[in-house]
PDB file of the backbone (N, CA, C, O) and the ligand in Angstrom, with CONECT records:
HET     ZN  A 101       1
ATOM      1  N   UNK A   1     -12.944   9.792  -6.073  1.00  0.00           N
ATOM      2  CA  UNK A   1     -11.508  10.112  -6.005  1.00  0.00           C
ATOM      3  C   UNK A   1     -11.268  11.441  -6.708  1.00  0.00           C
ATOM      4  O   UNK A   1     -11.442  11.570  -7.920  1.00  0.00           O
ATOM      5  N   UNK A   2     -10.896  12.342  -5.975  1.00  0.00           N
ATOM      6  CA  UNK A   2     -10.516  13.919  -6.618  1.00  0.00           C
ATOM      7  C   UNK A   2      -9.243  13.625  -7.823  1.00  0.00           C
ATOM      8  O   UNK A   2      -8.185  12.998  -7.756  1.00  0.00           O
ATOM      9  N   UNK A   3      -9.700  14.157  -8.580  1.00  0.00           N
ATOM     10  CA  UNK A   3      -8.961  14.127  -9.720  1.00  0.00           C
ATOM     11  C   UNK A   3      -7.356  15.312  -9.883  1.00  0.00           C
ATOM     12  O   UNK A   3      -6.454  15.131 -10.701  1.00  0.00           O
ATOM     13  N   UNK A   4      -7.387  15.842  -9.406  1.00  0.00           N
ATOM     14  CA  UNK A   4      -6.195  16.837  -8.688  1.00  0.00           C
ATOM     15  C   UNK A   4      -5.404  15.941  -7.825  1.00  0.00           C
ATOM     16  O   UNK A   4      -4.196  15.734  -7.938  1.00  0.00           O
ATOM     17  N   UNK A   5      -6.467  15.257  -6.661  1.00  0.00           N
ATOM     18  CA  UNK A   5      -5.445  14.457  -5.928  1.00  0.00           C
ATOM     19  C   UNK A   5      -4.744  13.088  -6.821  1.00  0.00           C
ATOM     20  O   UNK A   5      -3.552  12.819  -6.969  1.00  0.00           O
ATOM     21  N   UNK A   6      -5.447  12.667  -7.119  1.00  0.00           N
ATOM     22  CA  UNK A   6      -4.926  11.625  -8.033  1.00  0.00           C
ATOM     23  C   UNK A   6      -4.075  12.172  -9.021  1.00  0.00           C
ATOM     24  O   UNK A   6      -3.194  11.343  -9.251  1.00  0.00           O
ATOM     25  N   UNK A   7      -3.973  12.907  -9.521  1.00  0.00           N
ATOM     26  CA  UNK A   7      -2.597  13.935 -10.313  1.00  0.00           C
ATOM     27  C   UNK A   7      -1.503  13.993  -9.717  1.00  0.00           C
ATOM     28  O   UNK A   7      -0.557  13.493 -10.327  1.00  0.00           O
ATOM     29  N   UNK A   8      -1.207  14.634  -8.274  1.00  0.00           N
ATOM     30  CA  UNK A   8      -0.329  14.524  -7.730  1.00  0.00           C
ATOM     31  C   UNK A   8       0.142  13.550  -7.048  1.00  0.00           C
ATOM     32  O   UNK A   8       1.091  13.654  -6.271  1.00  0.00           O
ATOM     33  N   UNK A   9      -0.719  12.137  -7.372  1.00  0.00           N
ATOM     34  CA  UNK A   9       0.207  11.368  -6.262  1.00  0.00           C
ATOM     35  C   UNK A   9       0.935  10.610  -6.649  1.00  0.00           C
ATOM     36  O   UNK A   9       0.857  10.768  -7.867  1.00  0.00           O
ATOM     37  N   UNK A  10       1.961   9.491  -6.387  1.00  0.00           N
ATOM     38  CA  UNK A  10       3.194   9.083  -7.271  1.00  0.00           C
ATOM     39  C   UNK A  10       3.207   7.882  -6.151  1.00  0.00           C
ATOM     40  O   UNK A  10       2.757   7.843  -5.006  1.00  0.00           O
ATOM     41  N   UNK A  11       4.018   6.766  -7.076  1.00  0.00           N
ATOM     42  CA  UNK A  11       4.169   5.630  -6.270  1.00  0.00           C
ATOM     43  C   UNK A  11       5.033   6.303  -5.352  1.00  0.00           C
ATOM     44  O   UNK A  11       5.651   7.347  -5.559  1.00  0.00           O
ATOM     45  N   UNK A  12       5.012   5.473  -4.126  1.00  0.00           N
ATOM     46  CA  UNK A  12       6.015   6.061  -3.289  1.00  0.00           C
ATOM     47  C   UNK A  12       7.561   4.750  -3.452  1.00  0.00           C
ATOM     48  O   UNK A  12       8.458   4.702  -2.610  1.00  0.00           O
ATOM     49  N   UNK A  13       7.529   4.253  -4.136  1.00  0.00           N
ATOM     50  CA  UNK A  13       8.425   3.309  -4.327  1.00  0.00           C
ATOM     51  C   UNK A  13       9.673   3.637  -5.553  1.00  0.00           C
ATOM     52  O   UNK A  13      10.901   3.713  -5.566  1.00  0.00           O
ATOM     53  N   UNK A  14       8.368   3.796  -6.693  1.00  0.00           N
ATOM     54  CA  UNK A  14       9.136   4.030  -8.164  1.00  0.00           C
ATOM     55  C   UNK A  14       9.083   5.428  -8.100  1.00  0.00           C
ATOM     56  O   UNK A  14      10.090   5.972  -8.554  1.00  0.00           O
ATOM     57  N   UNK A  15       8.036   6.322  -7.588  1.00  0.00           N
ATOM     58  CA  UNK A  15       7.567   7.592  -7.781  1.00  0.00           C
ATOM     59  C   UNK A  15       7.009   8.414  -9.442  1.00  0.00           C
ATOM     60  O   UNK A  15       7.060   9.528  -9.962  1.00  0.00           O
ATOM     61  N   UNK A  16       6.389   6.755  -9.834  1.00  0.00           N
ATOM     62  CA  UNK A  16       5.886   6.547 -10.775  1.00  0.00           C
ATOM     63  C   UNK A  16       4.370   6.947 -11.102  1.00  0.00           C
ATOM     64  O   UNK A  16       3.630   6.334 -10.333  1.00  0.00           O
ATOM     65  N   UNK A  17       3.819   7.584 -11.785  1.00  0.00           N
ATOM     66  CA  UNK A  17       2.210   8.033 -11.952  1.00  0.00           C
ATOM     67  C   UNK A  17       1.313   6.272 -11.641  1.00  0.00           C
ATOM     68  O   UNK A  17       1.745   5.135 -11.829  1.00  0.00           O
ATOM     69  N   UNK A  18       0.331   6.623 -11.256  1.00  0.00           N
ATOM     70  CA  UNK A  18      -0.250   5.365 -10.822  1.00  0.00           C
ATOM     71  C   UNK A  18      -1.869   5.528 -11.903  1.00  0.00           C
ATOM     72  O   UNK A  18      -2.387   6.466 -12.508  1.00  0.00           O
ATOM     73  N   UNK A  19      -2.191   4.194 -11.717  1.00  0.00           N
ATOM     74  CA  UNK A  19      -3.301   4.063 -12.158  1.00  0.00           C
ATOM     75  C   UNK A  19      -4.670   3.710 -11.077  1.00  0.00           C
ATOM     76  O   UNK A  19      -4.547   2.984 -10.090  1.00  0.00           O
ATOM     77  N   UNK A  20      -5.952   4.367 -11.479  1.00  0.00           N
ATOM     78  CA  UNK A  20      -6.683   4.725 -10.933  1.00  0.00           C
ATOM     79  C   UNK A  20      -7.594   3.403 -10.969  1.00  0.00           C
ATOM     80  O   UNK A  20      -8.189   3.260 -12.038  1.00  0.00           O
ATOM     81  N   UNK A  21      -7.767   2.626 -10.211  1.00  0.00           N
ATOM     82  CA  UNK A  21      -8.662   1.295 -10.721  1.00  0.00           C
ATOM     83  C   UNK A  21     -10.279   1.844 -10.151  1.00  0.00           C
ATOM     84  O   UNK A  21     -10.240   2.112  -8.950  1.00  0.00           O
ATOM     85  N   UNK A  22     -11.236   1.988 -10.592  1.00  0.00           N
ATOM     86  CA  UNK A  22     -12.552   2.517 -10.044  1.00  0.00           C
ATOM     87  C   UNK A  22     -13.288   1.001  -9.291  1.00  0.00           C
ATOM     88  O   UNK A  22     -13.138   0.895  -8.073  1.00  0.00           O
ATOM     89  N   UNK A  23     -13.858   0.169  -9.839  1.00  0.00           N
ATOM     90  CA  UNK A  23     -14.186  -0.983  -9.397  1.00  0.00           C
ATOM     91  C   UNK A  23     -13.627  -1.529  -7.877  1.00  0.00           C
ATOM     92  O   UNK A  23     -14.361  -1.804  -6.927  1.00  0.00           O
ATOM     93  N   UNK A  24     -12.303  -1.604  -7.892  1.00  0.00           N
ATOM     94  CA  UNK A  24     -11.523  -2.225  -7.159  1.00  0.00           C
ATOM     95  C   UNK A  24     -10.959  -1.201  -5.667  1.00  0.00           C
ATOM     96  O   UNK A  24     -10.473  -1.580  -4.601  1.00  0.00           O
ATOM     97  N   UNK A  25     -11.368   0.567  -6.311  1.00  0.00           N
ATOM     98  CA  UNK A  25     -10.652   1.044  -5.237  1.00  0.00           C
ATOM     99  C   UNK A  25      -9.356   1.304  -4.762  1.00  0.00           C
ATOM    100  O   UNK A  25      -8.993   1.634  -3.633  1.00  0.00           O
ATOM    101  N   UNK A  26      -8.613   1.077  -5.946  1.00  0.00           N
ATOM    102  CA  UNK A  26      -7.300   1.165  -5.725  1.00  0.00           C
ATOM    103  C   UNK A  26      -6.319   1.554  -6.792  1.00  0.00           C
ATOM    104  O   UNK A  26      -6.262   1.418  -8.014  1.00  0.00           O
ATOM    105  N   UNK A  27      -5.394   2.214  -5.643  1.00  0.00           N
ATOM    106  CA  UNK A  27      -4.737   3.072  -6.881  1.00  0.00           C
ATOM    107  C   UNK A  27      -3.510   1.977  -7.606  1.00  0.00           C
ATOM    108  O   UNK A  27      -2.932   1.259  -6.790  1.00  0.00           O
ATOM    109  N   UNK A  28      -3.271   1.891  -8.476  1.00  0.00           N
ATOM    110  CA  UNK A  28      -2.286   0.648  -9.265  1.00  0.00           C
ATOM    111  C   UNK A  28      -0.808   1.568  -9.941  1.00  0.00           C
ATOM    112  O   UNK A  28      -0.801   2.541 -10.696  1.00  0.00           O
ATOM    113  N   UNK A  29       0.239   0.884  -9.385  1.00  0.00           N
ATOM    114  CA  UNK A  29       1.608   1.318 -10.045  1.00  0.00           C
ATOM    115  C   UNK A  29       1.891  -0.098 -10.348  1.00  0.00           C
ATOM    116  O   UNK A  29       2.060  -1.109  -9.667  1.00  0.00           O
ATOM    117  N   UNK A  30       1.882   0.288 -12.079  1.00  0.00           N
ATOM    118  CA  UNK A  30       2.239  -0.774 -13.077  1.00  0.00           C
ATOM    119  C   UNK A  30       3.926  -1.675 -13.002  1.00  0.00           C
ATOM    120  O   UNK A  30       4.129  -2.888 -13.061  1.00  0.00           O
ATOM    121  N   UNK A  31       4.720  -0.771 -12.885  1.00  0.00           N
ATOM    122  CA  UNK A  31       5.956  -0.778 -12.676  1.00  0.00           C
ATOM    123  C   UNK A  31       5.993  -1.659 -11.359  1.00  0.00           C
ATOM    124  O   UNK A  31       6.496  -2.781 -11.408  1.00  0.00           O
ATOM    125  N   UNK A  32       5.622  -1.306 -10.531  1.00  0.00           N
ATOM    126  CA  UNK A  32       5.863  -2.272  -9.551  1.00  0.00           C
ATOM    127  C   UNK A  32       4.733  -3.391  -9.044  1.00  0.00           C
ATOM    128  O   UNK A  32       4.920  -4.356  -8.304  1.00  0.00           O
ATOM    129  N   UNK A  33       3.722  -3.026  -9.568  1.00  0.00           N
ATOM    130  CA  UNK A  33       2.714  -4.405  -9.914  1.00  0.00           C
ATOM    131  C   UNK A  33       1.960  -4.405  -8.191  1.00  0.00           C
ATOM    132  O   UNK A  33       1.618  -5.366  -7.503  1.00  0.00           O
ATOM    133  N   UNK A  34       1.916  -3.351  -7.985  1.00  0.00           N
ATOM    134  CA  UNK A  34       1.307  -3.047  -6.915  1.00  0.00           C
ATOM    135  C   UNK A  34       0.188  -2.502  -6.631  1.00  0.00           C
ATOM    136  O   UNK A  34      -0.120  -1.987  -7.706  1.00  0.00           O
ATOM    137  N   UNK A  35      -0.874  -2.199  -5.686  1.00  0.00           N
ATOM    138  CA  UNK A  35      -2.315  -2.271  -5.697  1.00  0.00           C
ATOM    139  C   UNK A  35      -1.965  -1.268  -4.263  1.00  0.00           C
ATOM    140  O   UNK A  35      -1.380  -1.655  -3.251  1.00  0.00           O
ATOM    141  N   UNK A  36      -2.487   0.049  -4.515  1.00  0.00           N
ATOM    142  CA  UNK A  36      -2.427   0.688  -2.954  1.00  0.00           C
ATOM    143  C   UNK A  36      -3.592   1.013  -2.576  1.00  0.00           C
ATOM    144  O   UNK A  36      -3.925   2.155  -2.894  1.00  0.00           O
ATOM    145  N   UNK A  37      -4.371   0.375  -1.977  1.00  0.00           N
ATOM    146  CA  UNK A  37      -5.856   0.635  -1.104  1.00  0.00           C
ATOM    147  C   UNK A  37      -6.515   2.690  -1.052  1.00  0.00           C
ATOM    148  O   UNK A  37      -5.941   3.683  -0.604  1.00  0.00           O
ATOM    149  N   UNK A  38      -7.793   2.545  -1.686  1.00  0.00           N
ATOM    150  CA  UNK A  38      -8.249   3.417  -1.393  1.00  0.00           C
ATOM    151  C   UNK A  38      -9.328   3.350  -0.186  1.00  0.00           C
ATOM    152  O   UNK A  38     -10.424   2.813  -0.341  1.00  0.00           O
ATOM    153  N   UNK A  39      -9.009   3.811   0.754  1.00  0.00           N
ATOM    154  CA  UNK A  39     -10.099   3.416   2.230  1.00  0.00           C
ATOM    155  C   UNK A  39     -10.352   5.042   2.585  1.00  0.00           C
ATOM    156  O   UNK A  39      -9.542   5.930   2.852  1.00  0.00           O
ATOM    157  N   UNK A  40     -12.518   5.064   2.424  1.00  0.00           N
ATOM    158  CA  UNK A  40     -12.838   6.351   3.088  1.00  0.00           C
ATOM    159  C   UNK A  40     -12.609   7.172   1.790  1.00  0.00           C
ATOM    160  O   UNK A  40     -13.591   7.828   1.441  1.00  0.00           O
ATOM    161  N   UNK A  41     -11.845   7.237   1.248  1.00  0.00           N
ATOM    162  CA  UNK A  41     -11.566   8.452  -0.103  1.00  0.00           C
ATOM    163  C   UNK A  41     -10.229   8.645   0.281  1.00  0.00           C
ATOM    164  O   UNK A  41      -9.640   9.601  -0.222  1.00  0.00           O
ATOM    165  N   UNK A  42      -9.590   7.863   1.140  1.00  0.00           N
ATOM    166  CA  UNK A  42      -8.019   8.490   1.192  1.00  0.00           C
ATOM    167  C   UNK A  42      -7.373   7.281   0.601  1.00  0.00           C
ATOM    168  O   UNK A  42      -7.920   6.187   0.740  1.00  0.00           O
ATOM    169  N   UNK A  43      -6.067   7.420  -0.155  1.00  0.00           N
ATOM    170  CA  UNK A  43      -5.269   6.570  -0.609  1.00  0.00           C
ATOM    171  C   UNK A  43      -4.459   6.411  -0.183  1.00  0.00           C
ATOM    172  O   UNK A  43      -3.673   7.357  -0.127  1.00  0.00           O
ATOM    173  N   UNK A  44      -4.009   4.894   0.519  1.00  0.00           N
ATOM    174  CA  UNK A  44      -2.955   4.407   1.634  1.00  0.00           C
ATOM    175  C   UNK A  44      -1.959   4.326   0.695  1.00  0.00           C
ATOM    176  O   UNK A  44      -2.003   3.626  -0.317  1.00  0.00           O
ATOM    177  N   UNK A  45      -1.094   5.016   1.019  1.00  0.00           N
ATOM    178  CA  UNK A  45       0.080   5.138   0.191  1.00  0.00           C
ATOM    179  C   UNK A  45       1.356   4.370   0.498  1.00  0.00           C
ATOM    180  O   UNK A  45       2.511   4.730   0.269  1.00  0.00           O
ATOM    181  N   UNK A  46       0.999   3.425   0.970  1.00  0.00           N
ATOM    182  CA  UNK A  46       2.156   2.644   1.854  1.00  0.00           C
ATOM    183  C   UNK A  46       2.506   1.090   1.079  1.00  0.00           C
ATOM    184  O   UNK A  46       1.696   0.366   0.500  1.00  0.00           O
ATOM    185  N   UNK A  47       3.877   0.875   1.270  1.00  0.00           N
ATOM    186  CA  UNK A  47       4.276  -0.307   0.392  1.00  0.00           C
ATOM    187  C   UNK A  47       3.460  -1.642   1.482  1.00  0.00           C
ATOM    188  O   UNK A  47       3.095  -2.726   1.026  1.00  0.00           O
ATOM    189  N   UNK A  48       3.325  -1.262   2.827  1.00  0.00           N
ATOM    190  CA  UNK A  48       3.394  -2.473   3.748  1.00  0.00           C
ATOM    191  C   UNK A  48       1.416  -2.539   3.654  1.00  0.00           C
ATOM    192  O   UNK A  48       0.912  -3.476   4.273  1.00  0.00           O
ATOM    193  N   UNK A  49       0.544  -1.668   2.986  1.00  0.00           N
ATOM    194  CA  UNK A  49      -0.683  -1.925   2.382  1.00  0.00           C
ATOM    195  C   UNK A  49      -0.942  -2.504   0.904  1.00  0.00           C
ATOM    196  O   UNK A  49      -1.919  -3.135   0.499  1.00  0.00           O
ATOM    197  N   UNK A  50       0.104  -2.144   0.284  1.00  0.00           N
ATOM    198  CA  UNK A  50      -0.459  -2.302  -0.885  1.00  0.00           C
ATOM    199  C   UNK A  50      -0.080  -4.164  -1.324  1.00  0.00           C
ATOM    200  O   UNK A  50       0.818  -4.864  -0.855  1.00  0.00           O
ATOM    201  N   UNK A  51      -1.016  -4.494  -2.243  1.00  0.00           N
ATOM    202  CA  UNK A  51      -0.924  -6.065  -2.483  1.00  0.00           C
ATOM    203  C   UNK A  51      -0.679  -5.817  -3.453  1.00  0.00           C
ATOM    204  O   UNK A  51      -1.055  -4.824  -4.075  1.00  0.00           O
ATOM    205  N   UNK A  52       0.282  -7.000  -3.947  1.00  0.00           N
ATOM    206  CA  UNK A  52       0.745  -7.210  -5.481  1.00  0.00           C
ATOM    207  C   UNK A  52      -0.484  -7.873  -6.364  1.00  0.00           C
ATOM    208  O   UNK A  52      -1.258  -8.770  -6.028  1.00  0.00           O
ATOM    209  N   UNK A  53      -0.397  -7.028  -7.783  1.00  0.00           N
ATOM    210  CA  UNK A  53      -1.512  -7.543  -8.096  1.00  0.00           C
ATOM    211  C   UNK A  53      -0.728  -8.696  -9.406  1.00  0.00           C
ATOM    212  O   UNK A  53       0.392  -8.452  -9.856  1.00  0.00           O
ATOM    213  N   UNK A  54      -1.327  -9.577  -9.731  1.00  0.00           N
ATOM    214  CA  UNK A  54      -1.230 -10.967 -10.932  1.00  0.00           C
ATOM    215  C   UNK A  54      -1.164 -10.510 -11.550  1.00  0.00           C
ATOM    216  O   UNK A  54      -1.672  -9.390 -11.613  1.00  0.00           O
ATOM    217  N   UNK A  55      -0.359 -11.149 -12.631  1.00  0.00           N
ATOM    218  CA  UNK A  55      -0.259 -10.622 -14.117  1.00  0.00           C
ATOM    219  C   UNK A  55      -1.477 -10.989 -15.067  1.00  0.00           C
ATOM    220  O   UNK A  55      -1.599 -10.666 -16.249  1.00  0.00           O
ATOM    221  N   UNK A  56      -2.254 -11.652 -14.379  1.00  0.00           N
ATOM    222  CA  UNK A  56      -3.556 -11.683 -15.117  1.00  0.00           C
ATOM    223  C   UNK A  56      -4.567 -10.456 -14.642  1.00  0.00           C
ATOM    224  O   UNK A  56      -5.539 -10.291 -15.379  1.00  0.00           O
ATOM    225  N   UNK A  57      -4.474  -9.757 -13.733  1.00  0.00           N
ATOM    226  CA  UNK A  57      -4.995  -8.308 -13.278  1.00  0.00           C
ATOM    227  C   UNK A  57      -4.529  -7.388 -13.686  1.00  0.00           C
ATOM    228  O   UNK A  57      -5.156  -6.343 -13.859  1.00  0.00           O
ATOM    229  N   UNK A  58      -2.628  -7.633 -14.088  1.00  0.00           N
ATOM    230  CA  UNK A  58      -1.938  -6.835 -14.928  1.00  0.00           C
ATOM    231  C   UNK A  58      -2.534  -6.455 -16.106  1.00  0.00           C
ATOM    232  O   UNK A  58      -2.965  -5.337 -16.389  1.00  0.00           O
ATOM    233  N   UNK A  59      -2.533  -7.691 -16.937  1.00  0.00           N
ATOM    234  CA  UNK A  59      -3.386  -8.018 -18.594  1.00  0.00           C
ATOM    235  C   UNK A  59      -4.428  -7.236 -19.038  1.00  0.00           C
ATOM    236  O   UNK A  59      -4.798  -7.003 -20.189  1.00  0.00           O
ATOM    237  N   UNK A  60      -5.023  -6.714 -17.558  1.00  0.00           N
ATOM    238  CA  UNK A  60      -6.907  -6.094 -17.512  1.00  0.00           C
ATOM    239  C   UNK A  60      -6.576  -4.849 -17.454  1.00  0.00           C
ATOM    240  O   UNK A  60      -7.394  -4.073 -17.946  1.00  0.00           O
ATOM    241  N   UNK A  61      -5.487  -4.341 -16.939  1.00  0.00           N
ATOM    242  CA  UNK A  61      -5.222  -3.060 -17.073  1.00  0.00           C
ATOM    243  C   UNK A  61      -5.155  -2.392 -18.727  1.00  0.00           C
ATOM    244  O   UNK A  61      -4.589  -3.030 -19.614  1.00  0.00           O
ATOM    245  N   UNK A  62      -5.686  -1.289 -18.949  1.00  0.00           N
ATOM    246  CA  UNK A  62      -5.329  -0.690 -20.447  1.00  0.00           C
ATOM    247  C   UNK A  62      -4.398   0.164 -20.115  1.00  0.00           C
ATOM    248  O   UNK A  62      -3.848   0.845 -20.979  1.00  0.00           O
TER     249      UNK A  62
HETATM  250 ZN    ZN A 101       5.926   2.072  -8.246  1.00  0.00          ZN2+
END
């Protein structure tokens, strides 16, 4: 994941900085407890992709 791109990208919901999950592939906005798919190296930036993640996946976040 380019680190520039991941700088500029913003929830598209809250338009909130997101978090970068490496393991999982996906980019995470805390605020809205959402999980947006990284597929290929591109990040689906879409509310109707992204899965809500548990507040026990929340918890794992630092
Ligand atoms: Zn958000």
């Amino acid at each position: 994941m380019d680190k520039y791109l991941l700088s500029i990208l913003v929830c598209p919901l809250c338009k909130g900085s997101l978090v970068y999950h490496k393991p999982a592939q996906e980019l995470i906005c805390r605020f809205d407890r959402l999980a947006y798919p990284i597929r290929d190296q591109i990040p689906i930036m879409f509310e109707a992709e992204a899965r809500t993640i548990s507040l026990e996946e929340y918890d794992q976040l630092s």
